[in-house]
C-alpha positions in Angstrom: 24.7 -186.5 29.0 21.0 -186.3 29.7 18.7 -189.3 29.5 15.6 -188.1 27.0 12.6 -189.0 28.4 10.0 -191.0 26.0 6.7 -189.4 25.5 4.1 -191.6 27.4 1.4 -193.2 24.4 -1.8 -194.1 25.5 -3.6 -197.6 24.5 -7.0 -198.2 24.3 -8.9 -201.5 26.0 -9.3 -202.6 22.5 -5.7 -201.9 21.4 -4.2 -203.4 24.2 -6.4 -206.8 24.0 -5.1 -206.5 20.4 -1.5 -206.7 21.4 -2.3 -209.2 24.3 -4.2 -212.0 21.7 -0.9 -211.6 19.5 1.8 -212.9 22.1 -1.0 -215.5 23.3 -2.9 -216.3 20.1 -0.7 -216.0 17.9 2.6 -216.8 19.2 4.2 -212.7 18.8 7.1 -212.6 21.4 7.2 -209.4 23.9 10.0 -207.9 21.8 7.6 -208.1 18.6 4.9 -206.5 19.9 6.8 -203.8 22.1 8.5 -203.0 18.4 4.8 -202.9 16.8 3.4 -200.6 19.3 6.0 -198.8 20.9 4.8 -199.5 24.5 7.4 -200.0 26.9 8.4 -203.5 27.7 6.5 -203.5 31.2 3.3 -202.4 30.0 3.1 -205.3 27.4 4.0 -207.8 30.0 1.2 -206.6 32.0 -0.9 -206.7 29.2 -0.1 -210.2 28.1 -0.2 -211.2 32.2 -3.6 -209.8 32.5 -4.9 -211.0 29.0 -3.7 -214.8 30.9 -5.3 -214.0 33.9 -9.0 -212.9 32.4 -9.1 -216.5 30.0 -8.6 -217.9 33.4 -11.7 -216.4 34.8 -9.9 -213.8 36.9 -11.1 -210.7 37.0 -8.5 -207.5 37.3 -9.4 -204.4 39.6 -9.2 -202.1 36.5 -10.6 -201.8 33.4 -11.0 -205.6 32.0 -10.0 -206.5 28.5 -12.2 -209.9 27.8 -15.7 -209.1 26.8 -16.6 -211.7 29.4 -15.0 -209.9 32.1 -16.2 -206.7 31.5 -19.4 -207.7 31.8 -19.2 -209.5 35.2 -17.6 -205.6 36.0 -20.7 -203.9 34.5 -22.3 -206.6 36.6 -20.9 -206.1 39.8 -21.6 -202.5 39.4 -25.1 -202.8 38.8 -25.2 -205.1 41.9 -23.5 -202.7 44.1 -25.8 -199.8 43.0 -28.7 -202.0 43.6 -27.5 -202.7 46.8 -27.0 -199.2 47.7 -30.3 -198.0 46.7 -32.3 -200.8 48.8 -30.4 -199.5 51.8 -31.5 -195.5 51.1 -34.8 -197.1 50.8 -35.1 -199.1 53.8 -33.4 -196.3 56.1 -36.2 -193.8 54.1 -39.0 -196.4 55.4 -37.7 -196.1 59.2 -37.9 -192.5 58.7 -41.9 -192.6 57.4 -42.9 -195.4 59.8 -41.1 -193.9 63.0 -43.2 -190.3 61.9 -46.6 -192.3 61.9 
């Protein structure tokens, strides 16, 4: 007897925000909306964990699902890119002024 393997589905931000708001908006259990999307039982959990965890003001390391935390993301990485620039700029300075 062989075990068939289930073809892997991929979810969208928005799809899985979707799913998330159910089990905590509107009261779906994990079995309801693993049955409405066919996503395996530990993907919803993390879904519905994460969902949690951005209303709370935590921000994930991957892709965010609140609009809220996706833009402190967008945020951070116009920050960090900022940052970076200043530093090519202040190390292209040394290299003008230490020419004079």
């Amino acid at each position: 007897m062989s075990k068939q393997k289930r073809k892997r589905t991929s979810f969208t931000i928005k799809q899985r925000r979707d799913y998330a708001k159910l089990m905590v908006e509107e009261g779906y259990t994990v079995k309801q909306v693993i049955e409405i999307s066919g996503a395996s039982q530990t993907a919803v959990g993390r879904w519905k964990r994460q969902y949690i965890q951005e209303l709370e003001g935590k921000t994930p390391e991957g892709k965010a699902m609140t609009a809220e935390q996706q833009e402190i993301q967008r945020l951070r990485k116009e920050l960090w890119r900022a940052k970076r620039d200043n530093e090519i700029l202040k190390k292209a300075a040394a290299i003008f002024i230490a020419e004079d």
